[in-house]
N, C-alpha and C positions, 0 to 999 in steps of 0.2 A: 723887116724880113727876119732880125734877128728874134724877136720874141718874139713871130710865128713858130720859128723853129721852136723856141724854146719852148711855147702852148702846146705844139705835138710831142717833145719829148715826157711833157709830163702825163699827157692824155694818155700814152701808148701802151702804159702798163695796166690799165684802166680798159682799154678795150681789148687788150690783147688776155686779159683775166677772165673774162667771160667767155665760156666756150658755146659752143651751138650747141651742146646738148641742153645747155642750163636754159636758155635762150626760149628752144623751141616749146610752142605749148603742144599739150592733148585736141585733138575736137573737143569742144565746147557743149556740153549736155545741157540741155537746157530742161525744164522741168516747168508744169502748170500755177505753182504757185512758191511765192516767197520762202513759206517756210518748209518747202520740200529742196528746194535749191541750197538753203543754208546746213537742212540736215545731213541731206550727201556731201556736202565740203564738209564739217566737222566730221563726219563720221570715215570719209575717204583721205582728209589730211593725215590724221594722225591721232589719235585720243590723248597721247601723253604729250603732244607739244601744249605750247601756251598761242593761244588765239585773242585777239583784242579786236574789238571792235571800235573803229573810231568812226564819227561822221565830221563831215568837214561844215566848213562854211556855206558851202555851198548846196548841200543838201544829200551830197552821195555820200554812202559808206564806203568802206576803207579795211579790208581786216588785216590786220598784223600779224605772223604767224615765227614764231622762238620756236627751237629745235632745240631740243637738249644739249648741242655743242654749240652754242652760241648763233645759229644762222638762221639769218632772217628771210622774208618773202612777203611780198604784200599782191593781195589780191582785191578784187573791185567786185561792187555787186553790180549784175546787169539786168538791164528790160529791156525787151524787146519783142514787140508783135506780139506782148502778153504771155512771153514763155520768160522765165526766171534762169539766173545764172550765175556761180562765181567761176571768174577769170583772173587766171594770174598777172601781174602787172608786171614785174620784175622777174630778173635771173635772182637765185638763191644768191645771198648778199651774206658775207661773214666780215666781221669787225680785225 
């Protein structure tokens, strides 16, 4: 019992950081093809952040998105029903 307690004390500050604004997403635009989906996320993120593209193991991408003040965001690319998409994964994450 007691290191439950102690796994919630440390988790708390951790979810109590993330607010519902960061959380919530936009509707999801979906768009007819790949590179029309990628060019509204790069051109709707931000031109001056840093964007990385990583693919995993598995076969899906992965972008990585740096903010000039250090904060991070990762977003996923999607398919589905042959409409194209990037979706956020994460609340804005700062170090």
């Amino acid at each position: 019992m007691r290191i439950f307690s102690v796994l919630i004390l440390l988790l708390w500050p951790i979810v109590a950081g993330c607010s519902d604004e960061q959380t919530q997403t936009k509707d999801k635009e979906s768009f007819p093809t790949e590179e029309a989906a990628l060019t509204h996320f790069i051109e709707n993120e931000s031109p001056r952040d840093d964007i990385e593209r990583v693919q995993t193991s598995q076969g899906s991408e992965l972008f990585i998105v740096r903010s000039g003040n250090h904060q991070y965001s990762v977003y996923d690319r999607a398919n589905e029903n042959d409409e194209h998409s990037v979706e956020k994964l994460t609340a804005t994450l700062s170090p």
